[in-house]
Backbone as a printed PyTorch tensor [residue, N CA C, xyz], in Angstrom:
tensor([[[ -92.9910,  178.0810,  -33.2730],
         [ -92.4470,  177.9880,  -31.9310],
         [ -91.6280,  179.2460,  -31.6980]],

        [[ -92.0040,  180.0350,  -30.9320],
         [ -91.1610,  181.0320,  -30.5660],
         [ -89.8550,  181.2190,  -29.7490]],

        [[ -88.9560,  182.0320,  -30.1580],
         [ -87.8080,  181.9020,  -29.1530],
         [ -86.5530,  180.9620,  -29.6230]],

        [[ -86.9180,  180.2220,  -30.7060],
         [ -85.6350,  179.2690,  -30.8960],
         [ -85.6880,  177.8740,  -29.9960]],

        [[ -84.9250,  177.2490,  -30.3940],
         [ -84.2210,  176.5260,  -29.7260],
         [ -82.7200,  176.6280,  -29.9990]],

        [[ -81.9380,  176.0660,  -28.4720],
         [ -80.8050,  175.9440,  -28.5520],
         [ -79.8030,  175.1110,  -28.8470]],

        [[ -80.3940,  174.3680,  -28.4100],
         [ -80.0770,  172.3220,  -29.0880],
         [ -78.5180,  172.3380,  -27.9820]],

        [[ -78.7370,  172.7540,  -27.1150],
         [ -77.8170,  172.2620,  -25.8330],
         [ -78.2390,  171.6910,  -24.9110]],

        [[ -77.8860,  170.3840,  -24.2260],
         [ -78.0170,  169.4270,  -23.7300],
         [ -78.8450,  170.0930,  -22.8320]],

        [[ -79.9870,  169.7610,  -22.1800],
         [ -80.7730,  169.6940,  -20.3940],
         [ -80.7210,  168.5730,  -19.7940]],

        [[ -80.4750,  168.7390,  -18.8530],
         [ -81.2820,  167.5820,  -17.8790],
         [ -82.4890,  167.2200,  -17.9310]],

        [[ -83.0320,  165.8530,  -18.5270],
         [ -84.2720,  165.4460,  -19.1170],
         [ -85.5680,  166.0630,  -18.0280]],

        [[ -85.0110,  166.2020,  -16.8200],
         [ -86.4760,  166.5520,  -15.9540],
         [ -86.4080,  168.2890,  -15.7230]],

        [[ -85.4130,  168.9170,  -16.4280],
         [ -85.6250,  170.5540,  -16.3700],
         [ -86.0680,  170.8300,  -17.9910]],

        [[ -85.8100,  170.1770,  -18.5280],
         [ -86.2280,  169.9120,  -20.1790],
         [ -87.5400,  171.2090,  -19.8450]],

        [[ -87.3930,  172.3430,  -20.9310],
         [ -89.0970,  173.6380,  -20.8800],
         [ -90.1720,  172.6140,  -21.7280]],

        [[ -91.2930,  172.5520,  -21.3210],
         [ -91.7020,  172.0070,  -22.4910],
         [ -92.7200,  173.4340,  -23.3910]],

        [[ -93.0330,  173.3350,  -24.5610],
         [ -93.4470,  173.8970,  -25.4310],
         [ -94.7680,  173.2410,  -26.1320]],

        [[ -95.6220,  174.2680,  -26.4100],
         [ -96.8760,  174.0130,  -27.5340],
         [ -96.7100,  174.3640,  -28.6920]],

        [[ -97.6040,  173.7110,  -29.9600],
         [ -97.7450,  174.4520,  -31.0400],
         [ -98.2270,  173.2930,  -31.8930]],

        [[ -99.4310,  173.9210,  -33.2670],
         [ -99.7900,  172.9750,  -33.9830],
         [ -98.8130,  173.4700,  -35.1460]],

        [[ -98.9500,  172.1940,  -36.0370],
         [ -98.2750,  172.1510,  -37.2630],
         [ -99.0530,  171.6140,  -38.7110]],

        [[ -98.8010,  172.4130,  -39.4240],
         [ -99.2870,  171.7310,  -40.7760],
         [ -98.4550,  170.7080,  -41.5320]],

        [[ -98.4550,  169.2730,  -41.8540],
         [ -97.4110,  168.7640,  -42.3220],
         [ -98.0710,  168.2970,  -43.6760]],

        [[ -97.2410,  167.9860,  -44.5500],
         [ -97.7580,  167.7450,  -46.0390],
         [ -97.3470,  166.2310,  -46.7430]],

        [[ -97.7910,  165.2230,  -47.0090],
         [ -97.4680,  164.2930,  -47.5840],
         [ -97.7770,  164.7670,  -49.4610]],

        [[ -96.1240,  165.0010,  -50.0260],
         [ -95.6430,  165.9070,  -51.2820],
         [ -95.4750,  164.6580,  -52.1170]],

        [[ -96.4510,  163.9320,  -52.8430],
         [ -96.6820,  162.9000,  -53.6870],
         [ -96.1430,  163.1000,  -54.9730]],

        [[ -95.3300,  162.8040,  -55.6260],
         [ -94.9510,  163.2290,  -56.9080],
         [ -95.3320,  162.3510,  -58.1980]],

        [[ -95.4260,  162.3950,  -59.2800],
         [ -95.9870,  161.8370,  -60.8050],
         [ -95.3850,  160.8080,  -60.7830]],

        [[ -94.1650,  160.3040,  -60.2280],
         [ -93.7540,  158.5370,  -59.6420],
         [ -94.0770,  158.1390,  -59.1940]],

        [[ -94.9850,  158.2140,  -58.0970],
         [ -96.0690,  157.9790,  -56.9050],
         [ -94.5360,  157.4140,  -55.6380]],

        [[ -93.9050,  158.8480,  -55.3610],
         [ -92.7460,  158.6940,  -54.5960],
         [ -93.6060,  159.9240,  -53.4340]],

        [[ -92.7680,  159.7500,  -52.5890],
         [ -93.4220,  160.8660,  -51.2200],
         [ -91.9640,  161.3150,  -50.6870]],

        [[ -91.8650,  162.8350,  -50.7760],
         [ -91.1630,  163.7370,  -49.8470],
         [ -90.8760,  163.2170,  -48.8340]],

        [[ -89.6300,  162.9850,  -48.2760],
         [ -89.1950,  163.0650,  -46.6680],
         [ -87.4860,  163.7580,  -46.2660]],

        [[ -87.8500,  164.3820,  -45.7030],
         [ -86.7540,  164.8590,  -44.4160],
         [ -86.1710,  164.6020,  -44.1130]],

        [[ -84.6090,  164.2830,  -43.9050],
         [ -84.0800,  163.1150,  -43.3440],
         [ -83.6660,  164.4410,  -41.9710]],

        [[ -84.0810,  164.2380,  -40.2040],
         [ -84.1760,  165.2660,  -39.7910],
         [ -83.1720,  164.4740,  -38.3840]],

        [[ -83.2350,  165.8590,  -37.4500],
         [ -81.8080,  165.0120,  -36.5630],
         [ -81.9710,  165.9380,  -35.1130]],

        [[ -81.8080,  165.4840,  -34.2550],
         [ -81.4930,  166.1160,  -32.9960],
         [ -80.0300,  166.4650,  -32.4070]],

        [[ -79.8550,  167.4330,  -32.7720],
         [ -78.3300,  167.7470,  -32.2830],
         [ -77.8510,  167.8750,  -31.2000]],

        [[ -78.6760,  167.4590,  -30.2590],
         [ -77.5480,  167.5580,  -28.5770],
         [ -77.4730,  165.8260,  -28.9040]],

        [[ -77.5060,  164.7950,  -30.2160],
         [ -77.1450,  163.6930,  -29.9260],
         [ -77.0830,  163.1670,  -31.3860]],

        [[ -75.4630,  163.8160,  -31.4750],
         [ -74.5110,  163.3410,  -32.2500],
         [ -75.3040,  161.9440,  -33.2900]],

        [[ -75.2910,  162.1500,  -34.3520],
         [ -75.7800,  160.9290,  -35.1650],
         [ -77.6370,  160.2490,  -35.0940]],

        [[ -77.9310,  161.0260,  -34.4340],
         [ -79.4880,  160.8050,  -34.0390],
         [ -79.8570,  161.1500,  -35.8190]],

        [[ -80.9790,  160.2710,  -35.7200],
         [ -81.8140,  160.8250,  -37.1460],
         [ -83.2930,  160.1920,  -37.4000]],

        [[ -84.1720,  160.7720,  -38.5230],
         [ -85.1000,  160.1540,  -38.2780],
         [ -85.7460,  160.9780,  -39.6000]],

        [[ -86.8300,  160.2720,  -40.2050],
         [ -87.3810,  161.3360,  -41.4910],
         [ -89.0680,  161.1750,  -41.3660]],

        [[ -89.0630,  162.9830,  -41.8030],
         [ -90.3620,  163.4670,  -41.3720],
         [ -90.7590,  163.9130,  -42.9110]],

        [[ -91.6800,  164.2840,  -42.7970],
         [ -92.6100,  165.0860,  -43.8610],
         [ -92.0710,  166.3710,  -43.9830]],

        [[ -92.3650,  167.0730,  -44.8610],
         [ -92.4310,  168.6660,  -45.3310],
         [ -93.6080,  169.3650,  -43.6390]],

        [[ -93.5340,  170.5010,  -43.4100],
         [ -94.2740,  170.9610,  -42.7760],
         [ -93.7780,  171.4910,  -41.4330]],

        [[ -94.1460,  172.6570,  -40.5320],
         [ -93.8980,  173.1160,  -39.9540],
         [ -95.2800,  174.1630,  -39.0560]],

        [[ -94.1430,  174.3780,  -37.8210],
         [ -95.4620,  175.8630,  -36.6200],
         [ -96.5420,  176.5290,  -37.4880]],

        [[ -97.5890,  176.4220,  -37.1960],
         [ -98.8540,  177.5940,  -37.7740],
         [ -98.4420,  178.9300,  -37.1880]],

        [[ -98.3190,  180.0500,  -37.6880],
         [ -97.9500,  181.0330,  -37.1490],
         [ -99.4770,  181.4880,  -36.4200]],

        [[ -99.5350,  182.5670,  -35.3950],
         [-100.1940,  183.6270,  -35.2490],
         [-101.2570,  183.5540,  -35.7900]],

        [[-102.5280,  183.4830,  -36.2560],
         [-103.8080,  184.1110,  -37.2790],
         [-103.8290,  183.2400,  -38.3130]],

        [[-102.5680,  182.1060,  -38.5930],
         [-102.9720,  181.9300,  -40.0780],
         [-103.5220,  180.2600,  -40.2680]],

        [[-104.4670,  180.0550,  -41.0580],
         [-104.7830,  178.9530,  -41.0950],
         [-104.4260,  177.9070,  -41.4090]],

        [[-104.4600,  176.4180,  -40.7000],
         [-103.8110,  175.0140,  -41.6090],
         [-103.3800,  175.4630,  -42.6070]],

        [[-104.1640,  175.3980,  -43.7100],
         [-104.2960,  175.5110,  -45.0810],
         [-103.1020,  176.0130,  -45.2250]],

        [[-103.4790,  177.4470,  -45.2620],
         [-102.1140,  178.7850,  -45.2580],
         [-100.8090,  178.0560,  -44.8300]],

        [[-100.7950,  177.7260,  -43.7770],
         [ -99.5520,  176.9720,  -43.0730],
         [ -99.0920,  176.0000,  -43.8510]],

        [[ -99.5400,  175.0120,  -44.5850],
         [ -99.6390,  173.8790,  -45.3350],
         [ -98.3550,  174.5230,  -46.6410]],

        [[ -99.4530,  175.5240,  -46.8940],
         [ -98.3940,  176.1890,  -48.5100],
         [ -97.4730,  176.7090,  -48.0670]],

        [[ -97.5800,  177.7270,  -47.5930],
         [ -96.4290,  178.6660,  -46.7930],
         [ -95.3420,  177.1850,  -46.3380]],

        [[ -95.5320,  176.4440,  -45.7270],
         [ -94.4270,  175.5860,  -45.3340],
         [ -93.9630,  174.6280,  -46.3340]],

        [[ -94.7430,  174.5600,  -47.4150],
         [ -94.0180,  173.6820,  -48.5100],
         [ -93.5380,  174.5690,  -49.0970]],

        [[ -93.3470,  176.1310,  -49.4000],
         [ -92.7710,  176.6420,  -50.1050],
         [ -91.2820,  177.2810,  -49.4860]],

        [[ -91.4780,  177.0200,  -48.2690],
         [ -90.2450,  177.7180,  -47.5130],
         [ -89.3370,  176.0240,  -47.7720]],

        [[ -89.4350,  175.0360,  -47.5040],
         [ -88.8010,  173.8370,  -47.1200],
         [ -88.5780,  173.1860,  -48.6060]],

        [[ -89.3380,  173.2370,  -49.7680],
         [ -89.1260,  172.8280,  -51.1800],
         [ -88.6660,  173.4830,  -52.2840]],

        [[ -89.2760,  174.8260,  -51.7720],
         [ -89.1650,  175.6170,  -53.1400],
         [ -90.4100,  175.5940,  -53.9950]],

        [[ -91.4410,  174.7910,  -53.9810],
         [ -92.0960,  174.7590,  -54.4080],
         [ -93.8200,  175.4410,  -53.9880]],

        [[ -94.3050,  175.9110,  -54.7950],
         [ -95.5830,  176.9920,  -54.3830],
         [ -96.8420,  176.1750,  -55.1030]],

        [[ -97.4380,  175.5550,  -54.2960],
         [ -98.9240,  174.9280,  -54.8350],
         [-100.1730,  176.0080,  -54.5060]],

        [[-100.9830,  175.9960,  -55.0940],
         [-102.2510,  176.9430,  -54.4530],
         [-103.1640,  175.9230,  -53.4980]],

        [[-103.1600,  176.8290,  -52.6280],
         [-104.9320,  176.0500,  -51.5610],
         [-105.5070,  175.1230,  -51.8200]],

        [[-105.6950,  174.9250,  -53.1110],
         [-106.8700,  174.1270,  -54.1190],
         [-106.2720,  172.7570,  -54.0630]],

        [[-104.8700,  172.9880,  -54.3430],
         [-104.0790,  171.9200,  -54.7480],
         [-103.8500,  170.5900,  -53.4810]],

        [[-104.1530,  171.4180,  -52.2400],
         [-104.2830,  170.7280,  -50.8450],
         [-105.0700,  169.6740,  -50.5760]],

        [[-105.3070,  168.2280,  -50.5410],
         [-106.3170,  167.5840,  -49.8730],
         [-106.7070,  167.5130,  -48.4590]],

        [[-107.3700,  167.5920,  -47.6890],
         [-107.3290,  167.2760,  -46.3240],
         [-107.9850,  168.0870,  -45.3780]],

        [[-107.9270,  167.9160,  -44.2400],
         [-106.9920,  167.5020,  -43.5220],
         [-107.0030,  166.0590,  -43.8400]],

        [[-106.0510,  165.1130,  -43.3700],
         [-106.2330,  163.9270,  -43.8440],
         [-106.2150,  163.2150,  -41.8690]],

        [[-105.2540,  163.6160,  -41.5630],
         [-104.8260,  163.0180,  -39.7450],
         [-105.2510,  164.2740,  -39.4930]],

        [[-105.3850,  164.5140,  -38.0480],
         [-105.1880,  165.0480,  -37.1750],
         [-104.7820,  164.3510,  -36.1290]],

        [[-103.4240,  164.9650,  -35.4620],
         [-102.8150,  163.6340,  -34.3430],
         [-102.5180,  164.7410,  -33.3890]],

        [[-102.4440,  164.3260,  -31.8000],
         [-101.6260,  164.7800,  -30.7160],
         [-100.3080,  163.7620,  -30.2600]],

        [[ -99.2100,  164.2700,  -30.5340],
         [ -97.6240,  164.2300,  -30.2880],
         [ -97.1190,  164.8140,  -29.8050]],

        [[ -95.9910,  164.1940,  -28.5270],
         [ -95.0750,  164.2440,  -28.1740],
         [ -93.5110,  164.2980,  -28.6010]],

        [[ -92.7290,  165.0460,  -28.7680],
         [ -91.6170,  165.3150,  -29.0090],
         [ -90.5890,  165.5820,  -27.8460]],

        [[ -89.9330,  164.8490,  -27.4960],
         [ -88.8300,  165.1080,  -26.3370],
         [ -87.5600,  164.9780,  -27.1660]],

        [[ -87.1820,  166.0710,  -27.1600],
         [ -85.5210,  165.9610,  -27.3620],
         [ -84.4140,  166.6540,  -26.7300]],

        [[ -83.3440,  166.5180,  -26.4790],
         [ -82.3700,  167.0510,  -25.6970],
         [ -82.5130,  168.3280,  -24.4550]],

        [[ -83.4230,  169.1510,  -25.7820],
         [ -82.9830,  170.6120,  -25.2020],
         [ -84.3190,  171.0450,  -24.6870]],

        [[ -85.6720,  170.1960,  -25.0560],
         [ -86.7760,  170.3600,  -25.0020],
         [ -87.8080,  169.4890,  -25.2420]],

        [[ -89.2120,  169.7990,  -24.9460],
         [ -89.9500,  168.4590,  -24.9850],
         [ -91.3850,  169.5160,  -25.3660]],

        [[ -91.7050,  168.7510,  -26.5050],
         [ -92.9070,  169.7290,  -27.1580],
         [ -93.9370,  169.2610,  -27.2530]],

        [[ -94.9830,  169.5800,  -26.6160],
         [ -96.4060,  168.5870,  -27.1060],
         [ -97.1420,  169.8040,  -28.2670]],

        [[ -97.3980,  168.5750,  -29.2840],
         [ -97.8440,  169.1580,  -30.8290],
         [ -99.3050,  168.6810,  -31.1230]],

        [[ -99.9150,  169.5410,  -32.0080],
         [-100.9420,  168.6850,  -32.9860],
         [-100.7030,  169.0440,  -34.2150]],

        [[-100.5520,  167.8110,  -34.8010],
         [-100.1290,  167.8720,  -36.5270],
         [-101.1350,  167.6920,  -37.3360]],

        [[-101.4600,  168.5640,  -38.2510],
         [-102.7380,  168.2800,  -39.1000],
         [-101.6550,  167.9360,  -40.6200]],

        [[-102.3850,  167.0780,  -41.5080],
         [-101.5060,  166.6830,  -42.3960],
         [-102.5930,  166.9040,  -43.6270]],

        [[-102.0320,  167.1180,  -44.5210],
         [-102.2010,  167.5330,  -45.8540],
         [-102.0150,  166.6550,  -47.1210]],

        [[-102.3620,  166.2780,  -47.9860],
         [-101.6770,  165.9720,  -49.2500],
         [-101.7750,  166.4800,  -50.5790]],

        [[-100.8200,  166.5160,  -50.9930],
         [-100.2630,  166.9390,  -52.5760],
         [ -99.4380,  166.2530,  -53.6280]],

        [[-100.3750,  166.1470,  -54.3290],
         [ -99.7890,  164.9750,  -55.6320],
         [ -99.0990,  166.5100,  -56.6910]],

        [[ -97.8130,  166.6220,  -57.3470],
         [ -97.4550,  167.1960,  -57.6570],
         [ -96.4700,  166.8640,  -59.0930]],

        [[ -96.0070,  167.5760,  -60.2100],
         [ -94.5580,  167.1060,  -61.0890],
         [ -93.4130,  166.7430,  -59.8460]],

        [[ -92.7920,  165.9730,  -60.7600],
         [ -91.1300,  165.7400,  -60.0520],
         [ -90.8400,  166.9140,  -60.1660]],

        [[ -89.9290,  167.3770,  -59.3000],
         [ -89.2760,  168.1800,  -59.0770],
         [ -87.9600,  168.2030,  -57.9280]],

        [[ -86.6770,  169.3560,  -58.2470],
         [ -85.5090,  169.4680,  -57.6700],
         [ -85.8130,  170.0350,  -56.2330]],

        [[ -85.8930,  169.6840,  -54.7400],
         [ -86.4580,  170.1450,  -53.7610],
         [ -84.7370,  171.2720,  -53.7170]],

        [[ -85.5430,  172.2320,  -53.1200],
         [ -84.6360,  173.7860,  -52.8660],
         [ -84.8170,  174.1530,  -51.5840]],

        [[ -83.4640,  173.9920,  -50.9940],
         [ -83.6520,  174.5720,  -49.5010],
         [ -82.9040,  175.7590,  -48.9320]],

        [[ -83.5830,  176.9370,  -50.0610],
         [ -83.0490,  178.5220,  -49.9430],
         [ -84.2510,  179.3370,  -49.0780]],

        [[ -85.2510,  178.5640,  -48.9150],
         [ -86.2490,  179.1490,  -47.7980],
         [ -86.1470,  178.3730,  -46.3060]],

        [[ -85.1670,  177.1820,  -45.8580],
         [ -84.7440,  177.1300,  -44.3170],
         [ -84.8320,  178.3290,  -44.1120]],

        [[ -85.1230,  177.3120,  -42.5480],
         [ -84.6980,  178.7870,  -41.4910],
         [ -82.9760,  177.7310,  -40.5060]],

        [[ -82.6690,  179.0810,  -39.7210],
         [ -81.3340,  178.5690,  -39.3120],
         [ -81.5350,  177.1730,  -38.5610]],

        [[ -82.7350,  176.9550,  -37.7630],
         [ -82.7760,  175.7080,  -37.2050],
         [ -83.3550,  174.7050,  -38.3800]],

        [[ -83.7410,  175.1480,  -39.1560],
         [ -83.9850,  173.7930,  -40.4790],
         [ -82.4100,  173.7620,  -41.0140]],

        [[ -82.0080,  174.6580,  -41.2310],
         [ -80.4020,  174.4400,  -41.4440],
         [ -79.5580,  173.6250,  -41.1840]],

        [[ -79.9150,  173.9490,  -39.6550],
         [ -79.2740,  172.8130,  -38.3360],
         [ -79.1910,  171.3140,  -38.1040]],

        [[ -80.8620,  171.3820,  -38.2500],
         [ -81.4130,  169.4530,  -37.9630],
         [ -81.4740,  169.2160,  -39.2430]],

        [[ -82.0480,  169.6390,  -40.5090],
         [ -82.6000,  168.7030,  -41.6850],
         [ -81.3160,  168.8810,  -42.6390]],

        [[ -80.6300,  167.3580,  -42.6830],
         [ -79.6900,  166.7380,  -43.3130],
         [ -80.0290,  166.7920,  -44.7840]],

        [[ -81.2810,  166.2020,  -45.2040],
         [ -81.2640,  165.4080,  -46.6290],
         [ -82.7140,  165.4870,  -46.5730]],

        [[ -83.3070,  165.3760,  -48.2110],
         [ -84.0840,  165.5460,  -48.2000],
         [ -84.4160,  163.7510,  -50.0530]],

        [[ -85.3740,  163.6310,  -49.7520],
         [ -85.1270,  162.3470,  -50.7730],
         [ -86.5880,  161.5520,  -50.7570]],

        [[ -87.3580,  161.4080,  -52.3470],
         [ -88.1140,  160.7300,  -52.7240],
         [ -88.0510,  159.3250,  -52.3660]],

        [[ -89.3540,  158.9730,  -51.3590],
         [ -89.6000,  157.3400,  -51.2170],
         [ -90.8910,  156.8430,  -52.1250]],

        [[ -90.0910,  155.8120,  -52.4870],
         [ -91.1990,  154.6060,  -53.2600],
         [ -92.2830,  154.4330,  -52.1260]],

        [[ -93.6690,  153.7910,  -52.2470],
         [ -94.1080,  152.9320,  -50.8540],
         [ -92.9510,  151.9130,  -50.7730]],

        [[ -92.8980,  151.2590,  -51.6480],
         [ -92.3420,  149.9490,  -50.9220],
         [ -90.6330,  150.3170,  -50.5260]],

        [[ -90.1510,  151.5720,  -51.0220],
         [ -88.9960,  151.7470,  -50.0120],
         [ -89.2940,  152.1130,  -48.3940]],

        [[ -90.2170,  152.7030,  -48.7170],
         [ -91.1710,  153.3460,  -47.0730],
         [ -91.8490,  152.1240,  -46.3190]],

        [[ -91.9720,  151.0910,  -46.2300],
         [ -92.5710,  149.8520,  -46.0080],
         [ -91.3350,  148.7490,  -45.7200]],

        [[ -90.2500,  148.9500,  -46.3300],
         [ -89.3060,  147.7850,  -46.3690],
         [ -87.9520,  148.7450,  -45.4110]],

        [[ -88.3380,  149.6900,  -44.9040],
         [ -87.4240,  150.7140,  -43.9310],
         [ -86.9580,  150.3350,  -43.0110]],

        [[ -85.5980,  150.3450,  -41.9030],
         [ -85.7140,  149.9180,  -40.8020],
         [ -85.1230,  151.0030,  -40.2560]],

        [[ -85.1560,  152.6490,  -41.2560],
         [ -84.7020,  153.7470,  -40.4990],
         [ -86.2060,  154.0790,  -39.8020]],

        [[ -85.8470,  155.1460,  -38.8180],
         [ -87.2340,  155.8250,  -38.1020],
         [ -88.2510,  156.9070,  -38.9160]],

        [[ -89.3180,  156.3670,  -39.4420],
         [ -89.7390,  157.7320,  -39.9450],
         [ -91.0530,  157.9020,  -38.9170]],

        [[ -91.4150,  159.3840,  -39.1110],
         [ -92.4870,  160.1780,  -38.3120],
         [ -93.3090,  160.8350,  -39.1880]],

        [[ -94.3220,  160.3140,  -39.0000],
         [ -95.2130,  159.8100,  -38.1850],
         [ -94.6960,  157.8130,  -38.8520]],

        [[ -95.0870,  157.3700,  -37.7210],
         [ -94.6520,  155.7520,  -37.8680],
         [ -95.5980,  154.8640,  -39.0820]],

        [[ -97.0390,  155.6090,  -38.9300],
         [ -98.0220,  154.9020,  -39.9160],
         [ -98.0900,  155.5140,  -40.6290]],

        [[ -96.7010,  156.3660,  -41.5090],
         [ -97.0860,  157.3870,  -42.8090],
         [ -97.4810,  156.3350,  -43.9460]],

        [[ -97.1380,  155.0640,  -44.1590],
         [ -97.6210,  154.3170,  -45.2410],
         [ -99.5200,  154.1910,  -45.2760]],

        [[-100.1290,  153.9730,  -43.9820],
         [-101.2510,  153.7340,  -43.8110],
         [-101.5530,  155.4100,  -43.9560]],

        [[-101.1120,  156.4630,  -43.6570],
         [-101.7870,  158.0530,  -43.9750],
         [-101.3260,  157.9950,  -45.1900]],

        [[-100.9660,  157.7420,  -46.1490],
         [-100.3910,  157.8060,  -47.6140],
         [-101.6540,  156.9290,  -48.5670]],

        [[-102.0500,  155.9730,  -48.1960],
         [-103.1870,  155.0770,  -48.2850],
         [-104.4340,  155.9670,  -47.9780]],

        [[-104.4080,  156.5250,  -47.1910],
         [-106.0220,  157.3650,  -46.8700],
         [-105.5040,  158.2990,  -47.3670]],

        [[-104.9810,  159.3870,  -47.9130],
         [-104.5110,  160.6420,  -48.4660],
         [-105.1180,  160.0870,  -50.2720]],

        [[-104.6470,  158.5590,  -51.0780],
         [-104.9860,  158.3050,  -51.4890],
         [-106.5410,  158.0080,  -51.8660]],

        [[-107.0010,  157.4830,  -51.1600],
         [-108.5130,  157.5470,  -50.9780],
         [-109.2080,  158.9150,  -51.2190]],

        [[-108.6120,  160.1500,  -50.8240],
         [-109.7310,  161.0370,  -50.2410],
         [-109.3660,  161.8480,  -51.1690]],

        [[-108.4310,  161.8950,  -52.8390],
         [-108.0480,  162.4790,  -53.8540],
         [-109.0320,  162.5040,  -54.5940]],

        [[-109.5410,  163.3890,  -55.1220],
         [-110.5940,  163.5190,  -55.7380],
         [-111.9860,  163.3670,  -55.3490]],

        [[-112.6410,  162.9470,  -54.2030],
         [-113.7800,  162.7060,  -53.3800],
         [-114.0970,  163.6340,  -52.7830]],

        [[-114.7840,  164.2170,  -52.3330],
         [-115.8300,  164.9220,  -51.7320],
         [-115.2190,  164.7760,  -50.0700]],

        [[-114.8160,  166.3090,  -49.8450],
         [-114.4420,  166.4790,  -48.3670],
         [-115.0950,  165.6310,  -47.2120]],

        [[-114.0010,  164.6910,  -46.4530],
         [-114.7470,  163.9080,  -45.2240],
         [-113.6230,  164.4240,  -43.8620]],

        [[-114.1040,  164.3770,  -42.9040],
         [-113.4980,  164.4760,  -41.5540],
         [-112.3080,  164.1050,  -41.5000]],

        [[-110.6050,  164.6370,  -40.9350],
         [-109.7730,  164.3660,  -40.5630],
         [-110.1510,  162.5110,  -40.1220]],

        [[-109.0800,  161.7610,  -40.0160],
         [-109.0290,  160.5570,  -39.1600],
         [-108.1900,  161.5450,  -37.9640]],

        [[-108.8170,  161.2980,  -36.6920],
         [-108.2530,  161.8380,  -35.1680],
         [-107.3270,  160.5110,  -34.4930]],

        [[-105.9510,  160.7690,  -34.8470],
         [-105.3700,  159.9660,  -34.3560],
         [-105.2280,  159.6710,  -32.8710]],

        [[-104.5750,  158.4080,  -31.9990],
         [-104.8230,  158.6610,  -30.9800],
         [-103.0540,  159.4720,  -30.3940]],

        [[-103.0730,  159.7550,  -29.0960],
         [-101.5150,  160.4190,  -28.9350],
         [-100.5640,  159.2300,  -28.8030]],

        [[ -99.2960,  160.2480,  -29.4320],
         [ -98.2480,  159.3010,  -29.5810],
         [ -97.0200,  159.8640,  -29.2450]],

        [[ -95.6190,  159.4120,  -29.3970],
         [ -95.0060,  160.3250,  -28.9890],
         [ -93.0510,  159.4530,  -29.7680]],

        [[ -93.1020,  160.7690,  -30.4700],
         [ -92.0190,  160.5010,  -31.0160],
         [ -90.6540,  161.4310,  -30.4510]],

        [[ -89.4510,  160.6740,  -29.9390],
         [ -88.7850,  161.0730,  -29.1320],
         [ -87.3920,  160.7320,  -29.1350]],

        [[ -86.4200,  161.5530,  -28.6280],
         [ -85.0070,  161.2090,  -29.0630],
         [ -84.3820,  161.0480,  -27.6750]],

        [[ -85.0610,  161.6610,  -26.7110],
         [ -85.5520,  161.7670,  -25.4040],
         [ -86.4880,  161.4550,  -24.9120]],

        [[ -87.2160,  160.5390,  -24.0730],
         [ -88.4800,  160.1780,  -23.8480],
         [ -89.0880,  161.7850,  -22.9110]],

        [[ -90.1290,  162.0920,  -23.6660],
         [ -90.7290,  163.0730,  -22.2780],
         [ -90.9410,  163.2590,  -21.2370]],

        [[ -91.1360,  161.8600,  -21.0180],
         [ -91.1710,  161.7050,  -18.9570],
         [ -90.2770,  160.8360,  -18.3750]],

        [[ -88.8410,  161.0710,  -19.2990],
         [ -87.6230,  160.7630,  -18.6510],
         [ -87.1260,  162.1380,  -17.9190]],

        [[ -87.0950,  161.6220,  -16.5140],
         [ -86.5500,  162.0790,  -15.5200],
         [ -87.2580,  163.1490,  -14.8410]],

        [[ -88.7030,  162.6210,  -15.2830],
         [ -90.1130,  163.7120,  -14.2640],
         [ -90.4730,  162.1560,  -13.5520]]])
């Protein structure tokens, strides 16, 4: 996403909205625990919600590329290409929050990996900003949740990420659109 954000309040119907796809990664570890984000909208104090590893495709470069490149900036950790399953989703999302309202497509990834200490010396200043915490879920801590996580059916994409480990490349599942929001998007259009 170019330009930043500012994370100062708009008026929900002057809200810019923004494009961009993203590579996101479901980071499976030798406990059979999954990576999450604990991530936050700052024009609203105490907001929170936990996402996956993953981030903007830059310019020229592919899922894939995007996939590693963003687990290594957000973990610390460097897997090769190979190590990637997927795509596993492909989804169109909505994001409305304070300062802005983004329509996305997230392609998602998976990686079964060692435990490991997640390192967040490759943020950038706005990962700085929103992502609080970062912390291994069981399924059944991810299933028995009544915090918000994003994508909402990561237990059911964790289940097909499972499936498609070791098998012979099949088609993304094309999710239908959804829209995860701290701000609704078509509050106050």
């Amino acid at each position: 996403m170019t330009g930043g954000r500012t994370f100062v309040p708009v008026p929900p119907a002057e809200r810019p909205r923004q494009q961009r796809r993203t590579a996101r990664v479901l980071l499976i570890d030798d406990h059979d625990r999954i990576l999450l984000f604990a991530d936050s909208d700052p024009g609203i104090p105490g907001s929170g919600w936990w996402i996956t590893p993953g981030g903007g495709i830059d310019p020229g470069e592919s899922d894939l590329d995007a996939a590693v490149r963003e687990l290594e900036e957000e973990t610390g950790i460097r897997v090769p290409p190979s190590a990637l399953v997927g795509p596993i989703l492909v989804r169109p999302v909505v994001h409305g929050y304070t300062d802005v309202v983004i329509d996305q497509e997230d392609v998602f990834f998976a990686s079964w990996v060692p435990a490991f200490e997640v390192s967040d010396a490759g943020y950038t200043a706005e990962e700085r900003r929103t992502m609080t915490a970062s912390c291994w879920w069981t399924r059944e801590e991810l299933a028995a949740t009544t915090e918000e996580v994003w994508p909402v059916d990561l237990v059911q994409v964790w289940a097909e990420a499972d499936e498609r480990r070791g098998s012979a490349p099949i088609p993304p599942r094309v999710g239908p659109p959804v829209e995860e929001s701290t701000v609704p998007a078509g509050e106050g259009r």
